[in-house]
C-alpha positions in Angstrom: 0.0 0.0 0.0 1.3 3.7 -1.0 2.5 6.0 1.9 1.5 9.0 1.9 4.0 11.3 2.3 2.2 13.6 5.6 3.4 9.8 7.3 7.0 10.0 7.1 6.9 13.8 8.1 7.5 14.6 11.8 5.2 16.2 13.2 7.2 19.8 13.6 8.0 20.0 9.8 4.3 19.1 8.9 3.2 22.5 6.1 -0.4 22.5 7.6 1.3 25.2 10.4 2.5 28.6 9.6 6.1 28.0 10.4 8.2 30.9 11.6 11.6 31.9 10.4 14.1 34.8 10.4 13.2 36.7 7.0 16.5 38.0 7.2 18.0 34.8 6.4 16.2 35.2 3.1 18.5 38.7 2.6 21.0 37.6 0.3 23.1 41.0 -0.9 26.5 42.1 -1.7 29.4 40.2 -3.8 31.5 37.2 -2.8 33.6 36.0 -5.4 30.5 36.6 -7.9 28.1 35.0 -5.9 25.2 36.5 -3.9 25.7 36.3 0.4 24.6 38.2 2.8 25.5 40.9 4.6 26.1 41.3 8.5 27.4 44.8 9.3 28.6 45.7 12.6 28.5 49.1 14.4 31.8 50.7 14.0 33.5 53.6 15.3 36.5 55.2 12.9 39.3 57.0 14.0 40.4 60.8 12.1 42.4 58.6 9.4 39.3 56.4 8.5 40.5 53.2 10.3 38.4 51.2 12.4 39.2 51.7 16.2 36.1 50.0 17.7 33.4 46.8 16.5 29.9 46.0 18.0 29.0 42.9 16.8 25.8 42.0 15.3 25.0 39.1 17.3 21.2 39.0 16.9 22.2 37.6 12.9 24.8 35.0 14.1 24.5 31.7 12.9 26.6 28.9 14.8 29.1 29.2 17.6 32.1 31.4 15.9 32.1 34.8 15.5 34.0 35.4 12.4 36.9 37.4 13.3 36.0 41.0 11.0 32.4 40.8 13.4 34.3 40.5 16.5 33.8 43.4 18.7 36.8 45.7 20.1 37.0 48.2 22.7 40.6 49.5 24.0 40.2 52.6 26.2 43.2 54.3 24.8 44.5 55.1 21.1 45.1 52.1 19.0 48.9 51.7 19.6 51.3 51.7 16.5 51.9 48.5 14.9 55.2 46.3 16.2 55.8 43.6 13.7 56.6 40.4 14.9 59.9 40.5 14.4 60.6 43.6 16.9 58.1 42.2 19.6 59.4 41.6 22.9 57.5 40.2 26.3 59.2 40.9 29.6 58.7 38.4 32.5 60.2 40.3 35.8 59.6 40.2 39.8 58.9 38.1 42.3 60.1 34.8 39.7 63.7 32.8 40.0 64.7 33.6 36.5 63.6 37.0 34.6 63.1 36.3 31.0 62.6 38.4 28.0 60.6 36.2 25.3 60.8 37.6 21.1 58.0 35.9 19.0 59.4 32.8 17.6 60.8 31.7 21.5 56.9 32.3 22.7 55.8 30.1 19.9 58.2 27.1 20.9 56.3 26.5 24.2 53.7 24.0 23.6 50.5 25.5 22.1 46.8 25.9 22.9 43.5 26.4 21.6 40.7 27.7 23.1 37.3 28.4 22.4 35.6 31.0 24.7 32.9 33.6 24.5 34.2 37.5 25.3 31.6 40.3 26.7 32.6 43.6 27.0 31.5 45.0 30.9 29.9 47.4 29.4 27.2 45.2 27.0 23.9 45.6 27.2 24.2 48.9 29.6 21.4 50.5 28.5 19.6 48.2 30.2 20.1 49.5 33.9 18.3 52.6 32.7 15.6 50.7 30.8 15.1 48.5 33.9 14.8 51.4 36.2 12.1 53.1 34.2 14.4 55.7 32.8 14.5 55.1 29.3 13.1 53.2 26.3 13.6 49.8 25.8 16.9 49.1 23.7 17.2 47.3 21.0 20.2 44.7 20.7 19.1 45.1 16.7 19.8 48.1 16.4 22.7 48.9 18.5 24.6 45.5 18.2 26.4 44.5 20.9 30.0 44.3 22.7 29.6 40.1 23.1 31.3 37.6 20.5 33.1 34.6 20.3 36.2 33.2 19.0 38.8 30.7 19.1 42.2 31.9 20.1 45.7 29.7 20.0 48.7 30.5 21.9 50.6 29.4 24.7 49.1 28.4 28.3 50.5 31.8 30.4 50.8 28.9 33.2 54.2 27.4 30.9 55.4 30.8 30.6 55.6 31.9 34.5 56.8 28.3 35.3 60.1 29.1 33.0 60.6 32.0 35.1 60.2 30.2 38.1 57.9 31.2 40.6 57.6 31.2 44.5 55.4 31.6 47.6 55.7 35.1 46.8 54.4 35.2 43.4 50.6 36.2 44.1 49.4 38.3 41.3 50.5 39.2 37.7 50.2 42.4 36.4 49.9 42.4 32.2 51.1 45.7 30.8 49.5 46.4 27.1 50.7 48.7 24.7 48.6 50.9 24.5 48.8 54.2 26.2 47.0 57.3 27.7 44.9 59.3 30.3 41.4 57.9 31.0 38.4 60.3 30.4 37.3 60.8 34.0 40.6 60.9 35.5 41.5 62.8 37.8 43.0 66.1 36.9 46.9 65.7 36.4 46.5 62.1 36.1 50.1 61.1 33.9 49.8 58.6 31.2 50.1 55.2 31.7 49.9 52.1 30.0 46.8 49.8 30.2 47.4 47.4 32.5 45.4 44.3 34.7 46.6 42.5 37.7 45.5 38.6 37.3 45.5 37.1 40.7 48.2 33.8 40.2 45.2 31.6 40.5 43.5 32.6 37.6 46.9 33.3 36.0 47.7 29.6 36.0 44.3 28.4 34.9 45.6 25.9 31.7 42.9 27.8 29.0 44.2 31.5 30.2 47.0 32.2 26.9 49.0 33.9 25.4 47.4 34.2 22.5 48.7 34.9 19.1 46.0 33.6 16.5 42.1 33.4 16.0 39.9 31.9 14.3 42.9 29.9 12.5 44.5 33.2 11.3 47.3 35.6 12.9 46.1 37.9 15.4 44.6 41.1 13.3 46.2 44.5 15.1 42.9 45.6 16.2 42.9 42.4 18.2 45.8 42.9 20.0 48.8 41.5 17.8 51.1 40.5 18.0 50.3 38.6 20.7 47.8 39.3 23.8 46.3 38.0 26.9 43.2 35.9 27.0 41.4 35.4 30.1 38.2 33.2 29.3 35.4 33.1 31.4 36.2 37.2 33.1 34.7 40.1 31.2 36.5 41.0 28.3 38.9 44.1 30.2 41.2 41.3 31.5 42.5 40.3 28.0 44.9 43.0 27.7 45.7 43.6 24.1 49.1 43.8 22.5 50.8 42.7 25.8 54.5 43.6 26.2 55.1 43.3 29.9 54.6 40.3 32.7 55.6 41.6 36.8 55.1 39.3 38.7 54.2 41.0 42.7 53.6 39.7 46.3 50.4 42.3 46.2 47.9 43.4 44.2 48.9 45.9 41.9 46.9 49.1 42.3 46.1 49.2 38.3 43.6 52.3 37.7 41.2 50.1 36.0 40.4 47.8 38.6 38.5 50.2 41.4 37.9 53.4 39.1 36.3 52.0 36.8 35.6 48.0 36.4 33.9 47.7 39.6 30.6 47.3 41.5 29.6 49.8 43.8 26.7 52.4 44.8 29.1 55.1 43.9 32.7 55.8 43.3 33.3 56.7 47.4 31.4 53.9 47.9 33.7 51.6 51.0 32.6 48.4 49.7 33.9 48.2 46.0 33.9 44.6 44.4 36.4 43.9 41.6 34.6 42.9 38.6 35.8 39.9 37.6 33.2 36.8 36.2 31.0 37.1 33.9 27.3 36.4 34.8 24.8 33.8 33.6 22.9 34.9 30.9 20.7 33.9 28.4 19.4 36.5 25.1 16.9 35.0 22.7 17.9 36.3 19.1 14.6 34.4 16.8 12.5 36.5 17.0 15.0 39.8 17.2 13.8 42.5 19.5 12.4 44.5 16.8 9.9 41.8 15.9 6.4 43.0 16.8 4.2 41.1 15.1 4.2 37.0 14.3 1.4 34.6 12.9 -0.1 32.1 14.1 1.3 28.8 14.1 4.7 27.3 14.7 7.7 29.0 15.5 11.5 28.7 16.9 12.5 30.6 19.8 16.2 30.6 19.3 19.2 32.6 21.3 22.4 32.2 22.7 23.3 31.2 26.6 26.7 31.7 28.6 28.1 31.8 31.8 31.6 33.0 33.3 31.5 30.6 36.0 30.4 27.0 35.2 28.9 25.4 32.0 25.6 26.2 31.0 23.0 23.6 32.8 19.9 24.6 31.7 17.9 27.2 29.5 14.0 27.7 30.2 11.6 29.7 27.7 8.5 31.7 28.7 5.8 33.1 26.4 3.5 34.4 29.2 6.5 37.2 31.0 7.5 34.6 33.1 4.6 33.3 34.5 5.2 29.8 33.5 8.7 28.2 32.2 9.7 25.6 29.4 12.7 23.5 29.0 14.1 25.1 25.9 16.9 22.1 24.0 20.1 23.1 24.0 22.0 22.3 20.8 25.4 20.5 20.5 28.4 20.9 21.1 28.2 22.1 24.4 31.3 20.3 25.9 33.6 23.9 25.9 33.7 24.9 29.1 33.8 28.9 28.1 32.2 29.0 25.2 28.1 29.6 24.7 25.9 27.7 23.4 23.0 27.4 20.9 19.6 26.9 22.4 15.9 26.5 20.8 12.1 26.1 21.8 9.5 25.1 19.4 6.5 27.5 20.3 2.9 26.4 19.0 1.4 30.1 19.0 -1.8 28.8 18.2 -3.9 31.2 19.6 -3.9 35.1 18.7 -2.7 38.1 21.6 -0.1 39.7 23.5 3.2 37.4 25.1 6.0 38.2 26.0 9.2 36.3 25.4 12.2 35.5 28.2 15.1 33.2 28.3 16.7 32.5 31.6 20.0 30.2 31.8 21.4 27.9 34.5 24.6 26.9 34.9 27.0 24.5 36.4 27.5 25.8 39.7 23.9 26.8 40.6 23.8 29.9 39.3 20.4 31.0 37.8 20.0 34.2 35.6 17.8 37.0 37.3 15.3 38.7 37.1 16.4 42.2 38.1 20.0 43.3 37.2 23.2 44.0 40.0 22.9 47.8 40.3 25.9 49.6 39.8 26.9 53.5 39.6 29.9 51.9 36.4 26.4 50.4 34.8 28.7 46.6 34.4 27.9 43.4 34.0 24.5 43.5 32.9 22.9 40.3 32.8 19.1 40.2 34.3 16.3 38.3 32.7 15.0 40.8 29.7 11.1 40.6 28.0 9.9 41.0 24.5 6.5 42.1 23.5 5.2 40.3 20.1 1.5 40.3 18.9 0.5 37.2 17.5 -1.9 37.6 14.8 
């Protein structure tokens, strides 16, 4: 007897519902190599020569878990520092080790390597929020304004084999990475001097095996606006502890008082506040990206909820879905790979909007270590670290 072809169908692809897609995906501009693709364009800033100097990624248009390397955002707080080819690079290693050491390129590149997959958020993504969330201003829109979030896969050298050919001792606590990039901060303090951009990375965290030395990503030499030649890469802290186009390694027995760690990459209620907390992990967060948060309007029928989910301290447990503002919660499937520690992952819930109204959409992720994404953001007078569990209003039709 025939089949009919409705029986060897699953159910979800079935054509009798009004399946929902991304009609971006169906945007196919531009040239590449003669062929039509599309287009994603990020949200740059250009310096008085017409070179790019900053990159907001458009993360709401991602597809899969890479962020290709021209998408991924940069911030550096100073001027873009001149270019050193490899050849003239030099990393100092000094301090509280047994053996100083001054390391050129190719001696870096002879320790044994390592890749490492992580996602990087800016501090400063998704600000806007604090105000949004405190009834101060409109909703953003991660469409529109793209965001300081991306993710990449870095080679290098585990920082960890570089301190242990110095030699280190009881004493050597904390590392302070000196970039390359120099300058005055905007709200410093009147007569503040110049000074490089600098981190101190407790040893701990130093000699975690995935924080690098990096010098490639994404299977390519490190681009300048990255931080070539080479850079830190701290996975799983917010993205100021990667110090770009790192020259210097002191090793102290203290913390180093860098200016960015309690001026301005803190939380606190202001900036005489007593209590200041070093901003170090990222939080857990989950952002739905299908539908984007300019959608309005969707039909009836079936429809993917997709997004993206993360978390600085553990691996991502759990991702739940709600249609109704949070009044009830779905398990939302969360798509392989998911085995890199640092790295997000891909999530999606199969809505049946089978009835006509007003919802609106949340994500909220889980993670490893019993962290659970909330619902009001950490308030801070620096506006960091925004990670709180944001709603989207659609109209289903």
């Amino acid at each position: 007897m025939a089949t009919r072809q409705d029986d060897v169908i699953p159910d979800f692809l079935r054509m009798d519902d009004a399946i929902g897609s991304d009609p971006a995906n169906a945007n196919k501009t531009g040239n590449w190599h003669g062929w039509p693709t599309k287009d994603l364009n990020p949200v740059t800033l250009m310096d008085d020569e017409g070179r790019t100097v900053r990159i907001r990624t458009p993360v709401m248009d991602l597809e899969g878990l890479i962020t290709p390397t021209d998408l991924h955002y940069t911030v550096q707080h100073f001027d873009v520092p001149p270019v050193v080819a490899t050849d003239q690079w030099e990393l100092k290693i000094h301090g509280q080790v047994k053996n100083e050491l001054t390391l050129n390129f190719d001696q870096l590149r002879r320790f044994p390597g390592r890749s490492v997959r992580t996602v990087m958020e800016c501090s400063g993504s998704d600000a806007t929020f604090f105000e949004y969330f405190k009834d101060e201003g409109p909703k953003p829109s991660r469409t529109q304004e793209c965001m300081i979030l991306s993710a990449s896969e870095w080679t290098g050298v585990p920082l960890a084999a570089v301190l242990n050919a110095a030699g280190l001792s009881d004493k050597s606590l904390y590392v302070r990475a000196v970039g390359n990039d120099e300058g005055v901060p905007a709200i410093a303090a009147e007569g503040t001097k110049p000074f490089y951009y600098d981190k101190g990375l407790p040893m701990q965290k130093a000699l975690h095996p995935d924080t690098i030395l990096a010098w490639a990503q994404n299977g390519q030499l490190l681009e300048h606006l990255h931080g070539s030649p080479v850079r830190l890469l701290v996975p799983g802290w917010s993205g100021n502890w990667s110090v770009k186009w790192i020259t210097d390694l002191e090793i102290l027995d203290h913390m180093p008082e860098c200016w960015y760690h309690y001026e301005f990459y803190y939380y606190g209620n202001s900036p005489e506040d007593p209590n200041k907390e070093l901003i170090t992990t990222l939080g857990v967060k989950a952002i739905v990206t299908q539908p984007n948060d300019d959608t309005e309007e969707m039909t009836k029928g079936v429809h993917m909820i997709r997004g993206y989910a993360w978390s600085g301290a553990g691996a991502i447990s759990e991702v739940d879905v709600s249609t109704d503002g949070g009044e009830t919660w779905h398990s939302a499937h969360i798509e392989a790979p998911r085995h890199d520690r640092f790295m997000w992952v891909r999530w999606s819930y199969r809505w049946d909007a089978d009835k006509a109204g007003k919802f609106t959409i949340m994500s909220r992720a889980s993670d490893e270590v019993g962290r659970v994404q909330s619902r009001e953001p950490r308030y801070n007078n620096m506006r960091k670290n925004f990670s709180a569990i944001v709603g989207y209003p659609v109209t289903v039709k």
